[in-house]
Structure formats: structure tokens, C-alpha cells
N, C-alpha and C positions, 0 to 999 in steps of 0.2 A: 939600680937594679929593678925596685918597683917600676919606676920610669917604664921602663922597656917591657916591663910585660903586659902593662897596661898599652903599650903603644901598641905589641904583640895582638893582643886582644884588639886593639880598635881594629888592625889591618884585617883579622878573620873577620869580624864585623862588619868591614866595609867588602870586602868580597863578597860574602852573604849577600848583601843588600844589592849588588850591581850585579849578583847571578839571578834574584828575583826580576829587578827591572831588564835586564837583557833576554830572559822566556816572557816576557811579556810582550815583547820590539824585535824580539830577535828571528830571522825570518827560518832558524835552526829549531824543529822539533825538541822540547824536552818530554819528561817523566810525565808533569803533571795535565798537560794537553789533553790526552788520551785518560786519562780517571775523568777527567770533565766533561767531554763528550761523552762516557759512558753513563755517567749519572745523567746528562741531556736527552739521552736517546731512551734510559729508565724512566724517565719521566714521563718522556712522550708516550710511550708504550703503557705506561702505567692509566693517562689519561683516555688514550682510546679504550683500553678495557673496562675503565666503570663507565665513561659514554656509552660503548658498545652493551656493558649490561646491564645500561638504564633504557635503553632502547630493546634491548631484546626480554624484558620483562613483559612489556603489553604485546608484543610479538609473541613469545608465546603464551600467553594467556588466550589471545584471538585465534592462535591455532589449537591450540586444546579444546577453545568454547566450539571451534569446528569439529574439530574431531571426535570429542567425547559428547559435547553438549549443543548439536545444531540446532533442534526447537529454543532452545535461551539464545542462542546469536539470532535468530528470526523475529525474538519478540522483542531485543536489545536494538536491532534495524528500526523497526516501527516506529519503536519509543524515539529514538534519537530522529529519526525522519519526520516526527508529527512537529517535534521541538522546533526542528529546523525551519519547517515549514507555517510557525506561529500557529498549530492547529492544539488546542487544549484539550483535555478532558473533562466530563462535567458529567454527573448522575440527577437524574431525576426520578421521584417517586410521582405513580398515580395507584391512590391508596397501597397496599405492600406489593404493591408489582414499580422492578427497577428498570428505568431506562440508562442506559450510558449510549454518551453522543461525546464527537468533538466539534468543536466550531472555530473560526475565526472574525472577527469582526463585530461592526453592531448593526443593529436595523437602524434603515436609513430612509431616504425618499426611495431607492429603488428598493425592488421586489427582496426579500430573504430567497436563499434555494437551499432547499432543502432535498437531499442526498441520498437512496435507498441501493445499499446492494444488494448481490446475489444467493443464490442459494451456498450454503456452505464457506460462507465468504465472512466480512465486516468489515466495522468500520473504515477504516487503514486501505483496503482494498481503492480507496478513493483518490490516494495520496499521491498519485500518478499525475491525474486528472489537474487536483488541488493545485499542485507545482505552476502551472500554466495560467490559474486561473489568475484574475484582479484581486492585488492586495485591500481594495477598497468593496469589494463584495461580503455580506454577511452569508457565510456558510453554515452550512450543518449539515455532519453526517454521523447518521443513528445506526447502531448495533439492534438489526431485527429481531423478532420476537425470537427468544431463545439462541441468540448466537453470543460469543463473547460476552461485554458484560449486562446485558441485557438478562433481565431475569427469565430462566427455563425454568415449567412448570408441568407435570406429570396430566395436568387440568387442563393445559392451556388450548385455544382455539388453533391450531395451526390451521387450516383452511385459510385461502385467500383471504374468504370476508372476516375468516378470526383477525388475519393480518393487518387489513385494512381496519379495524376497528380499533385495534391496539397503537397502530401509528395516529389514529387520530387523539387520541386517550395523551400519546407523544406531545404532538401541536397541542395542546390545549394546556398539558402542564407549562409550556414554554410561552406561550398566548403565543403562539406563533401566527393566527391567523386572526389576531387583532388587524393583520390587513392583509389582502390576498397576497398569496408565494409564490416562486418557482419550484416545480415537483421536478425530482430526475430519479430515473429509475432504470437499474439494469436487469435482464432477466428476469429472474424473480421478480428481483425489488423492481423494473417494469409493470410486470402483471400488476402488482401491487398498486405501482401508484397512477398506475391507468384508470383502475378499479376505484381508488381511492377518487380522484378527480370527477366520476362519474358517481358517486357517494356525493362528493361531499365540495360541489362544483364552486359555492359563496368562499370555501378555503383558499383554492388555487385560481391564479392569474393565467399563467401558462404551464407548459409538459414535455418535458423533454424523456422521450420513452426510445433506451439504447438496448437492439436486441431485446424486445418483451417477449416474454413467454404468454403461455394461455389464449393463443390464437389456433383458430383450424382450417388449417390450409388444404387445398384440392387433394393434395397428396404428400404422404408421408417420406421423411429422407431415411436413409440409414441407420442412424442414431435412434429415431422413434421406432423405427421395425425392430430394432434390436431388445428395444423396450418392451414392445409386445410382445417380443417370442418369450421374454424374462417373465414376463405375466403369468404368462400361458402356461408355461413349464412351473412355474409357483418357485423361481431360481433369482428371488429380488433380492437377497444375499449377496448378488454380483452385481451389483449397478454400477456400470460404469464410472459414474459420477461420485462414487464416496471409494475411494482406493483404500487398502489397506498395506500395501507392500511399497519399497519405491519404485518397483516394474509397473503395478499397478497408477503409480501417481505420474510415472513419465507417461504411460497409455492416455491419463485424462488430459495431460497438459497438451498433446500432441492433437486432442478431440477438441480441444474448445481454443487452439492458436492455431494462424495460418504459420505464422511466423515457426522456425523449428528450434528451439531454446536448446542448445546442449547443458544442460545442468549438471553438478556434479554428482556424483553416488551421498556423498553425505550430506548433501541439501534436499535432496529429495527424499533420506530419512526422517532431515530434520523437517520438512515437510508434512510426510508422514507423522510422524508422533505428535505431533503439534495436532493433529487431526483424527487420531484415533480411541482417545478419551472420549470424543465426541460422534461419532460415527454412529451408535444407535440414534442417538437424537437424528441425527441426519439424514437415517432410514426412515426414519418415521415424518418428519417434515415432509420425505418426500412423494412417500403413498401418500401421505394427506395432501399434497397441492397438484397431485398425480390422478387423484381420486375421480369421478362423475362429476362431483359436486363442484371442485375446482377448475377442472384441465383448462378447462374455453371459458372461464369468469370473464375473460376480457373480451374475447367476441362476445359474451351476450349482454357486454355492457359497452362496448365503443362509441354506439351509437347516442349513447347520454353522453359524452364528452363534447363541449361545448366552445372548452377554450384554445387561443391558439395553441398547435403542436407538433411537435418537431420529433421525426421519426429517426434514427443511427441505427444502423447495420451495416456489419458485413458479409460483402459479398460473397465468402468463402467460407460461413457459417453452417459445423458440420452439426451445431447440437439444435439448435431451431432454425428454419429454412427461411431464408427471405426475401422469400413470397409473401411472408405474415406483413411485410412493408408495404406492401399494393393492399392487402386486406383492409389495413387501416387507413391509409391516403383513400379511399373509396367510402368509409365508413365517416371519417372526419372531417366536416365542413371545412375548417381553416388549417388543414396538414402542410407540412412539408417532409417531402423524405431525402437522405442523404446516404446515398451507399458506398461502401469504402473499399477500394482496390487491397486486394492482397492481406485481407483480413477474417479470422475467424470469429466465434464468439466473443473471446475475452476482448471486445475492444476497448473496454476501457484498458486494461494492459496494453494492447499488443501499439494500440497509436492513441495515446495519452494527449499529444500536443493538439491532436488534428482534433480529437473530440471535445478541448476545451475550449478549441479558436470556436468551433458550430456553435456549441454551448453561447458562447459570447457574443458571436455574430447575432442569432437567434436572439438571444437577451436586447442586444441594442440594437434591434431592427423593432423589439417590440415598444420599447419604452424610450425611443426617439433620443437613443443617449449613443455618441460617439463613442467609437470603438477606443481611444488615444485615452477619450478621460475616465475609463476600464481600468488604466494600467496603475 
């Protein structure tokens, strides 16, 4: 009687066990099939959602820093593009006045170049340029007097020859002209280191002057008549050139590029605000390098320039005319000029590659160095 119910039990036993291995073999759907593809498919589902919201965390943070906070996505750009580009930051003092610069590289048997932007501009402005140029060039590029982090001072000389004396106060903490340089200069930083070069001629080797300001040409364009009637009326409130709104800052981008940039509404805020902390200062830079004493510092000093020099303009340049490019190819014993289709002021933005090739050509045409061992 035990016998058999133990046998009893094995037979339910062994059905058990040949119904398991027959849904495993058996090409007949069971019960548990369908619970296991649903945990498979919870799985998966479960996987793409925290993928999806380890990915969508810096997604929106980068659309926030758009949205809410564009001047920090601007200065978070620079930052990461100077990284990228091996360009450092560095402070120097001459006595309590701060200079900040970036550089790359070291002094070597060729020339240093040393790097001056625009009005309203810095250092970073350069990073365009920079991209293109030879990883084996020693650069630098300085934040002008009173831009970024350059020390602003309620005292200070803003006037061309303040500027040019303060960049050289620069070269001198750095020994920079413990052997002669390559000077480049836009706009402003043009005038500047035009001026400077005809200062201070035993410093620089060569000059590469892109769009310089502080020339007087036969006849005035648009942009300077406009300045004049601003005079006139005592309405230097509105300068063109220092926007306060972002209607105001698509106006200036549209004034100094041939190129027509459609930018967004909230970059052109974040534009904005990044720039209107600063906006007195920038009024005042500008009557002062605007002034008698400044306008023409460089025609009345082109004719001391001595070293070779290399003239960039474009042709399409609504905020200085260029004609200023003939003035100085007539003024400059050893010139050359290069004018650029389809461009306005900002040429270091608008054709970055083209004006680093000139740069380069120019550089190894001067100092007998192939363009290949540049790269």
C-alpha cells in the first residue's frame, strides 16, 4: 500500500518534470513564455529610460543655460574653445596694473606674434584665427587696456599713445622683446600697434595691420557721417557700435560683417548682457580714441614704420573704408596689401582661415621658413 503511493507520487513527479522539459522543446506555447518576454521587454524599457535620462540631464541643462542663462553658455564656449585650442591663461602685473593674456607655445628661433584686438572685443576674439594657425608658433593674445581681464582704471590713459604705452609696459613684463616680434592688430588693436611699431621700431620685426583704424581718407563712408551728425547733435548715447538691446546688437553685427549671420533672439541677449555691464567703459574708450588727439595717430605716424608690413582688408568694409589700404601701401616703404572679396570689418570672424594662411605666408616669406614646417 505504501508501495504504490510512493509509486503514485513518483508518476505525478515524473509528469511534472516532462511538462517542464516539453515548454522548453515543445514548439506548443505555454503559460510561462509570455511572463518572460514581459519581464524581457520591462527590462529593455526599463534600460532605455535611465539611458535616455542620463542623456537628457546635460540636454537640458544646455537648453536652460540657453534659455535662462546665454552670457554663461558664451563664456562656457570661450572657456572650452581656448582648452581645445592649447591657448592658456596667464596674468601679469606691471606694478598694480593687471595684464591677462593667453598664449600658446614657447619662444623659439622664429619671431613671437603677438596679437591685439578690437575695440569692445578680447582676447578670445582671436580664437578663430588661432585654429588655423602652426601648433609650433609662439602666440599671444592680450586683453587691452581695460577690456576683460585686463585691469580698468577710472585714471587710466585710454588715448592711442595711453594704449600703446601700456602694451609696451605688457612686452616688457613678459621680456617679450628680448628679440624682435611679430605685431597683429585689428581695428583698434591695428591703430594701436601701428603706432606702437612706429614707437617703439628695435621691439618689432614685422606688422601685420587687419582693417586699422586712425587713418584719413579723401572722403568719409556712411558709418563716419553718421558719427558726425552723433557729434553734432551731442546724441553719443546711440553709437552704433556699443548696442544695448539685441535689435541694437543684430544692427552692429550686420555693420561690421559682409557675411549676414542669422543668430538666434537669445544669443543676441546673451550677447547683449555679457556687454552691458560694460558699456560705459566702452563709451568712454571710445570718445577718447575718437577724440583730435587720437582719430589719425596712425597717419601721423605711418611714415616712422620701418618694418616689413602686411596690410588685410575688406573689401566690403562698412565701418572703416578701404582706401585706408592705399594710404598706407604709399606711406610704407616695404607694404603689401591683401583685400578680401566678400567681406566686411570683422575679418577676423567673417574668413578666419584666409587671414591665418596671409598671416603665415607673410611670416615665411619673411624669415625664409617653409610654409609645411609651420604646420
Amino acid at each position: 500500500m505504501e508501495e504504490a503511493k510512493l509509486t503514485e507520487r513518483g508518476r505525478k513527479g515524473g509528469r511534472g518534470a516532462g511538462q517542464s522539459r516539453s515548454c522548453a522543446s515543445s514548439d506548443v506555447p505555454c503559460r510561462c513564455q509570455p511572463a518572460l518576454k514581459s519581464r524581457m521587454d520591462l527590462d529593455v524599457v526599463n534600460m532605455f529610460v535611465i539611458a535616455g535620462g542620463t542623456l537628457a540631464i546635460p540636454i537640458l541643462a544646455f537648453v536652460a543655460s540657453f534659455l535662462l542663462w546665454p552670457s554663461a553658455l558664451i563664456r562656457i564656449y570661450y572657456w572650452y574653445w581656448r582648452r581645445t585650442l592649447g591657448m592658456q591663461v596667464r596674468y601679469v602685473h606691471h606694478e598694480d596694473y593687471q595684464f591677462c593674456y593667453s598664449f600658446r607655445g614657447r619662444p623659439g628661433q622664429r619671431p613671437s606674434i603677438l596679437m591685439l584686438h578690437g575695440f569692445s572685443a578680447h582676447k578670445d576674439m582671436w580664437l578663430s584665427v588661432v585654429k588655423f594657425l602652426p601648433k609650433n608658433l609662439h602666440l599671444i593674445c592680450v586683453d587691452m587696456p581695460g577690456h576683460e581681464g585686463t585691469t580698468r582704471s577710472s585714471l587710466d590713459d585710454l588715448s592711442i599713445d595711453g594704449q600703446v604705452k601700456r602694451i609696451h609696459q605688457f612686452v616688457e613684463c613678459l621680456k617679450l622683446n628680448k628679440k624682435p616680434f611679430h605685431l597683429v592688430g585689428t581695428s583698434m588693436g591695428g591703430h594701436v600697434a601701428g603706432v606702437y611699431a612706429a614707437y617703439y621700431p628695435s621691439d618689432v620685426c614685422s606688422l601685420s595691420l587687419v582693417c586699422p583704424a586712425g587713418l584719413q581718407c579723401s572722403s568719409d563712408n556712411q558709418f563716419i557721417q553718421r558719427l558726425r551728425e552723433l557729434q553734432k547733435s551731442a546724441a553719443m548715447e546711440k553709437i552704433p557700435l556699443i548696442p544695448s538691446t539685441p535689435e541694437e546688437m543684430s544692427e552692429m553685427l550686420q555693420l561690421c560683417s559682409y557675411v549676414r549671420f542669422k543668430v538666434p533672439q537669445q544669443l543676441l541677449q546673451g550677447l547683449v548682457d555679457v556687454r552691458i555691464p560694460h558699456n560705459n567703459f566702452y563709451r568712454k574708450l571710445f570718445l577718447e580714441i575718437t577724440s583730435e588727439k587720437s582719430r589719425y595717430c596712425l597717419h601721423q605716424n605711418m611714415g616712422k614704420i620701418k618694418v616689413p608690413t602686411q596690410i588685410i582688408w575688406g573689401k566690403q568694409d562698412q565701418v572703416l573704408d578701404v582706401s585706408g589700404a592705399d594710404v598706407l601701401a604709399k606711406s610704407i616703404a616695404n607694404c603689401q596689401v591683401e583685400l578680401l572679396e566678400n567681406c566686411g570689418h570683422s575679418v577676423v570672424m567673417e574668413r578666419p582661415r584666409k587671414t591665418a594662411k596671409l598671416i603665415v605666408d607673410f611670416f615665411a616669406s619673411l624669415y625664409n621658413t617653409d610654409n609645411k614646417k609651420l604646420d
